[in-house]
DRENMARZA-915402 format. One record per residue (C-alpha): residue number from 0; residue in one letter; x, y, z. Coordinates in steps of 0.05 Angstrom, whole numbers. Each point is the difference from the previous one (the first is absolute). Example, Ala and Ser with C-alpha at 12.3 -4.5 7.8 and 13.67 -1.06 7.14 Angstrom:
   num   residuo     east    north       up
     0         A      246      -90      156
     1         S       27       69      -13
This chain:
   num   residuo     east    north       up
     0         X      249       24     -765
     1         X       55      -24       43
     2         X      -13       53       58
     3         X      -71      -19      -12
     4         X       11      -68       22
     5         X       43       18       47
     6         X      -55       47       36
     7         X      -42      -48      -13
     8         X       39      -53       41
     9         X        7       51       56
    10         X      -68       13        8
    11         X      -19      -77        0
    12         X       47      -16       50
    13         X      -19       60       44
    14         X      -79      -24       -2
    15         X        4      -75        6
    16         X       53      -14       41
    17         X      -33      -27       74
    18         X      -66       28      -33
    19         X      -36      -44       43
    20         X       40       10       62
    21         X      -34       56       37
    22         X      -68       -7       28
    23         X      -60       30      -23
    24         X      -28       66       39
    25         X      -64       28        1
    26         X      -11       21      -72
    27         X       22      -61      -25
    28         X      -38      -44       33
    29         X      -60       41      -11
    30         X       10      -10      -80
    31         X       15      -67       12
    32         X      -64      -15       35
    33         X      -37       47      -69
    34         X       38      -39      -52
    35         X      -27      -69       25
    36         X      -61       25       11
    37         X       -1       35      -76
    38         X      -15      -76      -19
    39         X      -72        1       29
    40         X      -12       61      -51
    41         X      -48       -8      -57
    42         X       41        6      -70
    43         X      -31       65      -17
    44         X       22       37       59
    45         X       70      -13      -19
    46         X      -22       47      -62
    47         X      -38       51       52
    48         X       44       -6       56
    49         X      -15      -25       81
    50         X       59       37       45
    51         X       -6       74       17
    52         X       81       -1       -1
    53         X       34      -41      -54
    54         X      -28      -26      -67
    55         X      -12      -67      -26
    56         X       63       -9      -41
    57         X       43        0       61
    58         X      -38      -62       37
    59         X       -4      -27      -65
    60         X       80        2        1
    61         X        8      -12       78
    62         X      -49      -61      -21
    63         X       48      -28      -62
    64         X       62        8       40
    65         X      -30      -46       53
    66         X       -9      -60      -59
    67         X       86       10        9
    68         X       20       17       62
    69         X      -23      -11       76
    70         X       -8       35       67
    71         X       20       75       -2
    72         X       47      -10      -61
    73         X      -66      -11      -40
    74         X      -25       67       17
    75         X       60       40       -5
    76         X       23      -27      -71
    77         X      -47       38      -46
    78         X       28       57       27
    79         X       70       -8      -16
    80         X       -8      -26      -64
    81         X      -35       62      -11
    82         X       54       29       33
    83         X       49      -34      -54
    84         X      -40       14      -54
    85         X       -5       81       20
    86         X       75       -3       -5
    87         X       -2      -20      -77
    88         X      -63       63      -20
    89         X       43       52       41
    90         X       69      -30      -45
    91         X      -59       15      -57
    92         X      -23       67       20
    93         X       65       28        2
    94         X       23      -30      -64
    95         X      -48       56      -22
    96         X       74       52       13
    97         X       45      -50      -15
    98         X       30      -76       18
    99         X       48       23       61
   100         X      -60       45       37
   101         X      -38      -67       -2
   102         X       51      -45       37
   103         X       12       54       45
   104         X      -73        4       14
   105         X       -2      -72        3
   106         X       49      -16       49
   107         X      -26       60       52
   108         X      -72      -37       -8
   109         X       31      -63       15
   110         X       39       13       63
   111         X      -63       58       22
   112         X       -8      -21       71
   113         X      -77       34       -9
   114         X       -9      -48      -55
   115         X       35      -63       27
   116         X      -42       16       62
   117         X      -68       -2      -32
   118         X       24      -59      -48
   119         X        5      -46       59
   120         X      -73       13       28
   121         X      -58      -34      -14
   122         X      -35       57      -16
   123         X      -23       42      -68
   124         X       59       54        1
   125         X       54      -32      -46
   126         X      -61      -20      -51
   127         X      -22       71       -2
   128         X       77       25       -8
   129         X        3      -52      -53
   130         X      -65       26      -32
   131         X       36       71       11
   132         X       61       -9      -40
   133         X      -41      -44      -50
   134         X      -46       65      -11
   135         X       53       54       -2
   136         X       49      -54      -51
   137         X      -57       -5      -45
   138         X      -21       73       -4
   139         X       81       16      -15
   140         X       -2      -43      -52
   141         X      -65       22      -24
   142         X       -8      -50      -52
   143         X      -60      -43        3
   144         X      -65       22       34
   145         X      -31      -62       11
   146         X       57      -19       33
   147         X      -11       64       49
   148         X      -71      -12        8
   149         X       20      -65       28
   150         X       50       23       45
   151         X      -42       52       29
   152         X      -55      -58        8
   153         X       54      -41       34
   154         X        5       66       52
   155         X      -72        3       18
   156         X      -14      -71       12
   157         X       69       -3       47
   158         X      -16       45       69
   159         X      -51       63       25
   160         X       59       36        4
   161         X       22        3      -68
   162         X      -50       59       -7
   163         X       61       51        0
   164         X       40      -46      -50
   165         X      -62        0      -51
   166         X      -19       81       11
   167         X       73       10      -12
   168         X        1      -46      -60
   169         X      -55       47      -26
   170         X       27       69       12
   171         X       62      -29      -31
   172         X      -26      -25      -71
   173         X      -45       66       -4
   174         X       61       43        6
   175         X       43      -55      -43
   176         X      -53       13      -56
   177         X        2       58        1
   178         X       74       12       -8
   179         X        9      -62      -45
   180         X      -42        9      -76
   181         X       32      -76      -16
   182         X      -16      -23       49
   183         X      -70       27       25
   184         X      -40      -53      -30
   185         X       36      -50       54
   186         X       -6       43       58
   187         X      -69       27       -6
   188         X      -21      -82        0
   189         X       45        2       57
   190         X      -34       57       38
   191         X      -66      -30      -15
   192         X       19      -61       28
   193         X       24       22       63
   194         X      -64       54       10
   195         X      -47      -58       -6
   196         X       46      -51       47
   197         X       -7       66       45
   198         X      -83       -2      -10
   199         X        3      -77       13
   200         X       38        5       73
   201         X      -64       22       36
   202         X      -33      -63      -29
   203         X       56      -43       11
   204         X       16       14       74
   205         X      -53       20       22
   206         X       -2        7       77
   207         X       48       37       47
   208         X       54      -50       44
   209         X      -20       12       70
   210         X       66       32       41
   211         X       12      -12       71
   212         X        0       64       42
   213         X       57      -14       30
   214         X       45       15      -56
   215         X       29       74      -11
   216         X      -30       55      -51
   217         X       29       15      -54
   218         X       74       34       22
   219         X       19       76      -11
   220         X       40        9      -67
   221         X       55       32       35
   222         X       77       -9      -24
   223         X        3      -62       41
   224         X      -54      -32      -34
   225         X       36        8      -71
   226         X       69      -19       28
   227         X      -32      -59       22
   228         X      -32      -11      -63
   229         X       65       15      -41
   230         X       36      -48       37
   231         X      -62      -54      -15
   232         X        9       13      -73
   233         X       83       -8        6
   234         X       28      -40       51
   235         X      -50      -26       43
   236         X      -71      -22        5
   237         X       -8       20       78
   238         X       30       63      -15
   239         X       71       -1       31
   240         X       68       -2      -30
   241         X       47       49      -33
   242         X      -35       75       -6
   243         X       59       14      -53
   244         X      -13      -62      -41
   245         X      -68       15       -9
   246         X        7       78      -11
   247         X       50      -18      -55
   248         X      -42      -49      -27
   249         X      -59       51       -3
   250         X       49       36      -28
   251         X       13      -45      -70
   252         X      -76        0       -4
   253         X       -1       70       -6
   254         X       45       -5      -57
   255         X      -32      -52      -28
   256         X      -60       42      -11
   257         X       41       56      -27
   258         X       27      -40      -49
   259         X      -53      -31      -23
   260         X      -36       70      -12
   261         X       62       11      -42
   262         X       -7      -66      -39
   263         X      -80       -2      -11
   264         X      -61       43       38
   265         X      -42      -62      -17
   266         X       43      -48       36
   267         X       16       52       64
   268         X      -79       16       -3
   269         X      -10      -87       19
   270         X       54      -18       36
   271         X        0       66       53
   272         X      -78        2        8
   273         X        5      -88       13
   274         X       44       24       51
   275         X      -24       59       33
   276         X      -78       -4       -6
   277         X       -6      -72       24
   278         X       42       33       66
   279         X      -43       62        4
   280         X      -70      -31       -9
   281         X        8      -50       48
   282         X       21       45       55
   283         X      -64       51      -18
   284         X      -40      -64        6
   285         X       25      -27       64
   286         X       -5       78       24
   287         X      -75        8      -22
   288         X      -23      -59       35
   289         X       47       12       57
   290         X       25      -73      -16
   291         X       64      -25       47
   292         X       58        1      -50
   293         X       54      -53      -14
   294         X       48       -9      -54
   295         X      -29      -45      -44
   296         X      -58       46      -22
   297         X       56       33      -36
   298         X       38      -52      -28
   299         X      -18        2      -77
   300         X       32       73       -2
   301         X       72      -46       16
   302         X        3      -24      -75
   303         X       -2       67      -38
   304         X       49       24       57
   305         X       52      -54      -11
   306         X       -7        7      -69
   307         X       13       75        3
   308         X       57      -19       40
   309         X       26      -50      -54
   310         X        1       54      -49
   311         X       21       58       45
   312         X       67      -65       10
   313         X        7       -7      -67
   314         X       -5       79      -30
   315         X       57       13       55
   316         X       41      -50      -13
   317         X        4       22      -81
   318         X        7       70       21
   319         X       52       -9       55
   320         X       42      -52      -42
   321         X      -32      -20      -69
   322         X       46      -63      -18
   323         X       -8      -27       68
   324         X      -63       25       14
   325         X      -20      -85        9
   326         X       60      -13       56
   327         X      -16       68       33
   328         X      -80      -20        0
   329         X       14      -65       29
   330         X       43       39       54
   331         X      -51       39       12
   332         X      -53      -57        6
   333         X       43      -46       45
   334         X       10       56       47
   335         X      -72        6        9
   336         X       -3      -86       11
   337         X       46        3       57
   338         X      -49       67       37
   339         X      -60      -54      -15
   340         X       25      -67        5
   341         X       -8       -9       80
   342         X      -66       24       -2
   343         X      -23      -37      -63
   344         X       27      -61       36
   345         X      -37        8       65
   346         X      -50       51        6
   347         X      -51      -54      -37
   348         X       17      -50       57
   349         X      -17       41       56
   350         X      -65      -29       20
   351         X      -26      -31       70
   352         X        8      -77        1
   353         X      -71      -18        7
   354         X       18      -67      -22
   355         X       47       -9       48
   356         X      -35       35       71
   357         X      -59      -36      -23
   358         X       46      -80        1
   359         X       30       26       71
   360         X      -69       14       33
   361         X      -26      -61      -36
   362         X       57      -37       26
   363         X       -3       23       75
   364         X      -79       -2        8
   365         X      -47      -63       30
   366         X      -62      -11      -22
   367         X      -51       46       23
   368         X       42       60        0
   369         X      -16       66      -16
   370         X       32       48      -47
   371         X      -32       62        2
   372         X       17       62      -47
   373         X       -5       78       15
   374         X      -27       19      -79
   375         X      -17      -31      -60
   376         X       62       17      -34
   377         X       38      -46       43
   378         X      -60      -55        2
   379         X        0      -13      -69
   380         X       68       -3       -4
   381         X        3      -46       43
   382         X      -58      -50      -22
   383         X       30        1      -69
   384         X       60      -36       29
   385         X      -34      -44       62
   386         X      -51      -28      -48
   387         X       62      -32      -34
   388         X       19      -47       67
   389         X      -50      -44       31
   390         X      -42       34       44
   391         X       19       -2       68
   392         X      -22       75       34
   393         X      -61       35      -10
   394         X       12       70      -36
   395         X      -43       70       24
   396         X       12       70      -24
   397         X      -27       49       57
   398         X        3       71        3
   399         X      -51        9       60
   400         X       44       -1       58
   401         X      -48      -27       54
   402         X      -18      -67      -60
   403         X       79       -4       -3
   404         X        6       -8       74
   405         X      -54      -53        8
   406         X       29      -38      -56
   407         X       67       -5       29
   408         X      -31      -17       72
   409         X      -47      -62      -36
   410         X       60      -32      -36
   411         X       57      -46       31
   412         X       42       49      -29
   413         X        9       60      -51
   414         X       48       20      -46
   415         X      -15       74      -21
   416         X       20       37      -64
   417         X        7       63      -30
   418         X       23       38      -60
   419         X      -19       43      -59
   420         X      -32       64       12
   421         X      -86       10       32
   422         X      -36       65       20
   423         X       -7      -35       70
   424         X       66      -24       37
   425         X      -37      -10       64
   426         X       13      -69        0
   427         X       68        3      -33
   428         X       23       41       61
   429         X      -34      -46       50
   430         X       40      -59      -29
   431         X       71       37       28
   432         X      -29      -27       76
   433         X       15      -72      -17
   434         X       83      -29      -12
   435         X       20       19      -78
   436         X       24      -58      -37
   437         X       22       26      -69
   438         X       -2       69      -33
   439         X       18       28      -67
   440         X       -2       63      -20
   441         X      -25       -8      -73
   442         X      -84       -7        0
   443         X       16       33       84
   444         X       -6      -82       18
   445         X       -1      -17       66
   446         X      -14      -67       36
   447         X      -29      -11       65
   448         X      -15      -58       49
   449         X      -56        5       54
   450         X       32      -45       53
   451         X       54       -9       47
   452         X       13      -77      -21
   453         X       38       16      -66
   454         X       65      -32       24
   455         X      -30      -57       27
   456         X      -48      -16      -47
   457         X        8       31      -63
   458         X       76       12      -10
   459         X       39      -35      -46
   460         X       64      -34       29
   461         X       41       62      -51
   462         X      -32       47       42
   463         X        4      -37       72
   464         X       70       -8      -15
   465         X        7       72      -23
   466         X      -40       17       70
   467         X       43      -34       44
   468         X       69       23      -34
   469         X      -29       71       -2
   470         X        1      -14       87
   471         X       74      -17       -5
   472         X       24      -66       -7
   473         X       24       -7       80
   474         X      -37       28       54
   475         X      -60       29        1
   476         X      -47       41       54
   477         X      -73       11      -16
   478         X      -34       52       34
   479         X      -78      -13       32
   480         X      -20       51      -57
   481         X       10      -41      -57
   482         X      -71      -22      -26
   483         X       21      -43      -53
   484         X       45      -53       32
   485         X      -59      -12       59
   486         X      -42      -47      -17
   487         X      -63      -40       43
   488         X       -3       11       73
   489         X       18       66       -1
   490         X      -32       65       26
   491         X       17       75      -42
   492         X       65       31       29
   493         X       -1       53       46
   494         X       46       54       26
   495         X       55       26      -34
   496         X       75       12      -12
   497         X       33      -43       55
   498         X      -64       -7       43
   499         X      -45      -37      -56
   500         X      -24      -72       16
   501         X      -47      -51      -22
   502         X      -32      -51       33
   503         X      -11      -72      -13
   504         X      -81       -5       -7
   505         X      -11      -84        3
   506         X       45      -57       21
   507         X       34        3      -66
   508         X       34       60      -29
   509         X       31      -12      -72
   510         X       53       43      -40
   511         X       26      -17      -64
   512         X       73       17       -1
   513         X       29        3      -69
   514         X       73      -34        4
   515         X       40      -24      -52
   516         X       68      -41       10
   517         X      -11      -66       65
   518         X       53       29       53
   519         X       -1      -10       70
   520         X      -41       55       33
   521         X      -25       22       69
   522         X      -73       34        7
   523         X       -1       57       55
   524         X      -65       39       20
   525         X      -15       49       47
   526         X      -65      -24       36
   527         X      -48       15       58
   528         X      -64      -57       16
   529         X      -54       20       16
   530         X      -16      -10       73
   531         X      -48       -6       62
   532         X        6      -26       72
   533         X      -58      -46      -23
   534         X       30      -30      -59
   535         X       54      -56       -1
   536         X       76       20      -29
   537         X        3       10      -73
   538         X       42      -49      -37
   539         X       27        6      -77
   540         X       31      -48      -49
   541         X       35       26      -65
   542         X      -10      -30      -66
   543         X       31       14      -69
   544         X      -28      -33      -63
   545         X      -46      -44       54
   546         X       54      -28       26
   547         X       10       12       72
   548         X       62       30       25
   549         X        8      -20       80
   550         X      -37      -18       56
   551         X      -60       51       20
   552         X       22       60       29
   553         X      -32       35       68
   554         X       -5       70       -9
   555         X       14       54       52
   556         X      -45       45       21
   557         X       33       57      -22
   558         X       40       28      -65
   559         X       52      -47      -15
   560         X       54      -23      -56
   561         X       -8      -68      -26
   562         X       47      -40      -48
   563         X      -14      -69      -33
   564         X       40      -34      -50
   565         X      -10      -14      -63
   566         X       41      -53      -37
   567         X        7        8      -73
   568         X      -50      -66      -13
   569         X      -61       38       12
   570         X       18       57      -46
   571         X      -26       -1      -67
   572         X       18       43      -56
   573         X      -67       56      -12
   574         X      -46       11       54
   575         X       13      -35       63
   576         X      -70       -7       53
   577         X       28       18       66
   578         X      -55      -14       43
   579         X      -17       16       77
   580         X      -41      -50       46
   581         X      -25       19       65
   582         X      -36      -39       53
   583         X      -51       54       17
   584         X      -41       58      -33
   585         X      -40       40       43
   586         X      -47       58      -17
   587         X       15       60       68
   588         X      -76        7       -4
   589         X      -10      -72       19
   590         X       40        1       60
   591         X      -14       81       24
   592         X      -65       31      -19
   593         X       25       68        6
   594         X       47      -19      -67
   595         X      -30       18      -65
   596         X       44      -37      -41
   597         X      -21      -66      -25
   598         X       58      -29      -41
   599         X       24      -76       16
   600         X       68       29       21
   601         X       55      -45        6
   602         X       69       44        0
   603         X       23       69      -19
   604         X       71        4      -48
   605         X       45       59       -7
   606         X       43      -30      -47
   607         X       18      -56      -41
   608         X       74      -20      -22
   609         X       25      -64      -48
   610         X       70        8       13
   611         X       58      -48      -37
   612         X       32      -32       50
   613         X       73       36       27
   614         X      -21       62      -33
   615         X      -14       60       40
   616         X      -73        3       18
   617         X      -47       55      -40
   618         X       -5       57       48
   619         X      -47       47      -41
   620         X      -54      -12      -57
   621         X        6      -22      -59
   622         X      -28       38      -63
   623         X      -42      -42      -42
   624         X        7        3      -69
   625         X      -63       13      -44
   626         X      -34      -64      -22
   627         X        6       -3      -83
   628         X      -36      -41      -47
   629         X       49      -31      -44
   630         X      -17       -6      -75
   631         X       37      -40      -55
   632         X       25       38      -34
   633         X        0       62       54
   634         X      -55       49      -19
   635         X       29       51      -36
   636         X       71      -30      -25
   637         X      -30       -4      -76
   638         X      -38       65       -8
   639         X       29       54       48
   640         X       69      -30        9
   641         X       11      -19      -69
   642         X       68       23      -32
   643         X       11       39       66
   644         X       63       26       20
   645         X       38      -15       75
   646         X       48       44       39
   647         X       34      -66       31
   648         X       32      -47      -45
   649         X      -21      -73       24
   650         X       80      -24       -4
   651         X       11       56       62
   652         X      -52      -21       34
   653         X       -1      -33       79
   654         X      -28      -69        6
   655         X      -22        5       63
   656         X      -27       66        3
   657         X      -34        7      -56
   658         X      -36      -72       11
   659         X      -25       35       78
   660         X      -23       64      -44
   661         X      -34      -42      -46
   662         X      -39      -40       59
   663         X      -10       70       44
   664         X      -32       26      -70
   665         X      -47      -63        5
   666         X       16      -42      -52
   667         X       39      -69       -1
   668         X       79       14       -2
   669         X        7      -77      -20
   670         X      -31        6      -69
   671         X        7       74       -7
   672         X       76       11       18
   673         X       22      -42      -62
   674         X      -37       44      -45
   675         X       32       61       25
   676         X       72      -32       -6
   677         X      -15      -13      -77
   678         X      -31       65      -11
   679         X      -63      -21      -20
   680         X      -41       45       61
   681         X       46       59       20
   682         X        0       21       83
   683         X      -31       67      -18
   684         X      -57      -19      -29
   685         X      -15      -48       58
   686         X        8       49       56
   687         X      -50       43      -42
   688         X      -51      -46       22
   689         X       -2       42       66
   690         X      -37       51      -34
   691         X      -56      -42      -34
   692         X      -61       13       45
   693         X       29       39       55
   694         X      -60       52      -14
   695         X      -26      -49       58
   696         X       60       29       42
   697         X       -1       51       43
   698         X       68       37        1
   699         X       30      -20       58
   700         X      -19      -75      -15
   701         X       26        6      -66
   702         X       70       30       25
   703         X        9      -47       56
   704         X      -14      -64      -57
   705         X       44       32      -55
   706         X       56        7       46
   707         X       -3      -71       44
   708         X      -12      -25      -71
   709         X       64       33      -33
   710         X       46       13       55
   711         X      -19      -58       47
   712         X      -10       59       55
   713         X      -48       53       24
   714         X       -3       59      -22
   715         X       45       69       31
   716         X      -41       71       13
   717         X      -16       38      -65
   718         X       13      -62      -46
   719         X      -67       18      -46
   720         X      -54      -35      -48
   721         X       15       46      -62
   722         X       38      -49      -58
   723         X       30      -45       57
   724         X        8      -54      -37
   725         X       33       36      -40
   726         X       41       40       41
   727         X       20      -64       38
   728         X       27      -48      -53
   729         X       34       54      -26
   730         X       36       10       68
   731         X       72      -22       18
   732         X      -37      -40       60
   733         X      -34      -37      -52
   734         X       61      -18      -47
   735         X       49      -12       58
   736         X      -60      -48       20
   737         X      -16      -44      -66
   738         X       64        9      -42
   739         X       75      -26       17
């Protein structure tokens, strides 16, 4: 009883601990929006049944649990105290061989990373694994057939796809009364039982869930379909982790049903067929109906399998070393705890922070905003989470490309969204022409934003700051390309390399300049007005946060440098409005009717430099850093980065050049540096981030971003795409860079 409690213990803390933490995804939220409204239904259809999917006894638990508990902790907490309570009937149904199988079996149940996984979602899994191990305790017991009949009642009324559990149930108890004459009375009840739960699941559920096209058939049951799977029933529920662990796991099951053929045909008869026809029917189902597969169809097979396990653990441990066949059991047991414990731990958490990108965009939008999504998937995600804040943008999900397109030219401005899986990316891939803001690569998330103004009028000061860092601290040189620093007044760029320009299109040309830190600066352009015999000498005057910075300027008619200084007053930490003011803007057309161009031009620029003043002036472009949207906490530091590991111990890390990789990796060294010192975010996963998204990439843009990002320089001949991140902070160029 004391390993019972101790399992028991394990398994609580596993399930609740942060249960609310993680966000909902798409199935959840879909049951979420069903249980609330299973309140509207009439009392007798809670007897009939009104969802094609999952019965009425699980939203009648996801409905109690919310008279206790709030948010997404109320829908997750029926589930793992199912998931508790399947610990205690699998410590039962292995009592059947004796009191050490069952804690054995007990404790693998408890730290199952398949089982802790489906425990913490608010969906019917862990209730139909509970009604699993209920079914196949009571039929090893075989002692009171009312007691069966209600079990097997408890099975129907739980999910659609308990079919398997319940036909396996019945093959079961015919073959158990056969072999057993004592006890045929109690499994022919038992048989009937489950043949008429089997006659009542047409009734019960009785339409088809509609499936998107867009997700995959079902696989090819090939041997990397059933290491997959072995690993889901050992040592992790998104099939990774040790291939030894779980063949030797497999392994003890084996002997676990060999043993228990020795011990008592009746027993073997239940506990093997609860294990392997549950597995097999569900795969000839999801074949027959060319269903997509995933993991949880097949979860109620994990309960006979541990318990097989348990007993395979315990009959070696007496036959290997009888008077400490308990000490070598438990060896045996926490051996297998320390192949699942990491995954147990985090594998459940590893879900997309809708909460969180749905605060940021909430945060950074005006009213009258747009945020448009590519699918539903990521739409109702979304909603669930943005009807939560006061409503501030409008929400549209639009898959017609052409719709998407007007939508994002009507409104002020657009946020756009994508994630989950459609049969029509069309609009997912047109997304990748506008500036990405945030990607994951759980749920394939990626943020957009449809406009050049981000920085000025969208960015946080975290991700100005981050921005202008990202630059370099000192001087800076900003080529003509660079759409997103140009603001009003300004024409498109044109040219390239060293002969691009861009001319000034009104009296008043703006740039936001992001700057952090007030020094004493001086502002140097390359410029050329534009001129005429009939029109009167061009003059300029410099400004910087609207305060002007000499006396007007005449221009020559020709290219020529220009310098202007900048005292540290007008500099402000974030974006800084450096703005140009001309005294004319003339369209050619208007003065020459052989000109076809009808632009108000005032002045053509090269190049623009904000130098610090006494350092050497920037001779050559600088490479912008991307433009990052900065969540709190960052996106994927509780689910993908949880109880990750780091190749660069924080205490050897460099101050200073870390904090410049953080900012060229666009987020906020102030805030984020700290964290990396204490070891709560390690480097590696942060320069991971390159990765997220860059299916929007084209090699050679991805290459040249990875290694200005990283290495703070351009990229040599043959330096290639494949694993770069990778390859890179594995490098000694990296190391020698970040570490002392």
């Amino acid at each position: 009883m004391l390993l019972l409690a101790a399992a028991l213990l394990l398994g609580a803390f596993l399930r609740l601990d942060h249960l609310g933490e993680p966000s909902y995804w798409l199935d959840e939220i879909l049951h979420h929006d069903l249980t609330t409204a299973a309140l509207q239904q009439p009392w007798w259809r809670w007897l009939t049944g009104f969802s094609p999917e999952h019965g009425p006894l699980y939203y009648a638990t996801q409905l109690a649990a919310r008279l206790v508990a709030r948010d997404e902790t109320a829908g997750r907490l029926a589930p793992a105290l199912f998931g508790i309570a399947a610990i205690a009937l699998v410590w039962l149904a292995a009592r059947s061989f004796d009191e050490l199988a069952a804690a054995t079996a007990a404790l693998l149940l408890a730290a199952s990373p398949l089982h802790v996984y489906y425990s913490r979602e608010a969906r019917a899994y862990a209730l139909l694994m509970f009604a699993t191990a209920a079914l196949l305790a009571v039929l090893l017991r075989g002692r009171s057939p009312w007691l069966v009949v209600a079990v097997v009642l408890l099975t129907l009324y739980t999910s659609a796809t308990a079919a398997p559990v319940l036909v396996s149930a019945f093959v079961v108890a015919s073959v158990a009364a056969l072999l057993d004459k004592a006890r045929r009375r109690f499994f022919t009840i038992a048989a009937i039982a489950s043949f008429l739960a089997i006659a009542l699941l047409p009734l019960l559920y009785a339409a088809t869930p509609v499936e998107d096209a867009g997700w995959p058939g079902f696989p090819h049951l090939d041997a990397a379909f059933f290491t997959a799977l072995l690993h889901n029933f050992s040592v992790s529920a998104l099939g990774t982790g040790s291939g030894r662990t779980a063949v030797a796991l497999l392994c003890f099951a084996a002997a676990g049903a060999i043993a228990l053929l020795q011990r008592d045909r009746t027993l073997a008869a239940v506990t093997i067929g609860m294990t392997l026809l549950p597995l097999a029917l569900a795969l000839a189902s999801l074949r027959a109906f060319e269903h997509f597969y995933a993991t949880r169809y097949v979860t109620p097979a994990l309960t006979g399998y541990l318990v097989l396990a348990g007993i395979g653990v315990a009959a070696f441990a007496r036959l290997v070393a009888r008077r400490f066949a308990p000490l070598l059991a438990a060896a045996i047991v926490a051996a297998f705890l320390t192949q699942t414990w990491h995954a147990a731990r985090t594998e459940a958490f590893q879900k997309l922070d809708w909460r969180g990108i749905a605060a940021a965009i909430h945060q950074r939008a005006h009213p009258g905003d747009l945020v448009l999504t590519a699918e539903p998937w990521s739409e109702v995600s979304l909603r669930f989470y943005l009807e939560r804040l006061p409503r501030k943008a409008d929400l549209r999900q639009m898959s017609i490309l052409d719709i998407a397109r007007g939508l994002v030219d009507h409104y002020p401005a657009t946020f756009l969204v994508t994630a989950g899986f459609s049969d029509d990316t069309t609009t997912r891939n047109w997304m990748c022409s506008y500036p990405l803001l945030l990607a994951s690569p759980l749920e394939n998330f990626r943020l957009h934003y449809a406009r050049e103004d981000y920085l000025a009028e969208r960015a946080t000061d975290a991700e100005r700051r981050a921005f202008a860092l990202g630059i370099g601290a000192r001087s800076i040189r900003l080529a003509t390309t660079e759409d997103p620093l140009f603001r009003d007044g300004w024409a498109a760029a044109e040219g390239a390399g060293d002969g691009a320009f861009r001319w000034a299109i009104a009296t008043r040309a703006t740039i936001g300049v992001p700057r952090w830190f007030a020094r004493d600066r001086v502002i140097r352009f390359s410029a050329l007005p534009m001129s005429h015999p009939s029109l009167p000498p061009q003059t300029l005057r410099v400004s910087v946060n609207g305060t002007p910075l000499a006396d007007t300027t005449p221009m020559s008619n020709a290219w020529r440098d220009y310098a202007v200084n900048a005292p540290a007053r007008v500099w402000r930490d974030g974006v800084n409005v450096l703005t140009f003011d001309f005294a004319r803007a003339t369209a050619p057309a208007a003065i020459d009717p052989h000109a076809s161009d009808r632009r108000p031009l005032a002045a053509s620029f090269a190049w623009i430099s904000i130098d610090d003043r006494g350092a050497p002036p920037a001779t050559h472009p600088a490479h912008l850093p991307a433009v990052r949207m900065t969540t709190t906490p960052l996106l994927d530091e509780r689910a993908l980065w949880r109880d990750s590991s780091t190749r660069f111990a924080p205490a050897r890390l460099r101050r200073d050049a870390v904090m410049a990789l953080i900012a060229r990796l666009g987020y906020d060294p102030v805030t984020v540096w700290p964290r990396i010192a204490r070891g709560d975010v390690h480097l590696d996963d942060l320069v991971h981030t390159l990765d997220y998204g860059s299916e929007c990439i084209d090699d050679a843009t991805f290459v040249n971003e990875v290694f200005h990002a990283l290495l703070d320089r351009a990229p040599g001949p043959g330096e290639r795409r494949e694993k770069l991140v990778e390859r890179i902070t594995r490098g000694t160029e990296f190391r020698k860079m970040v570490t002392r």
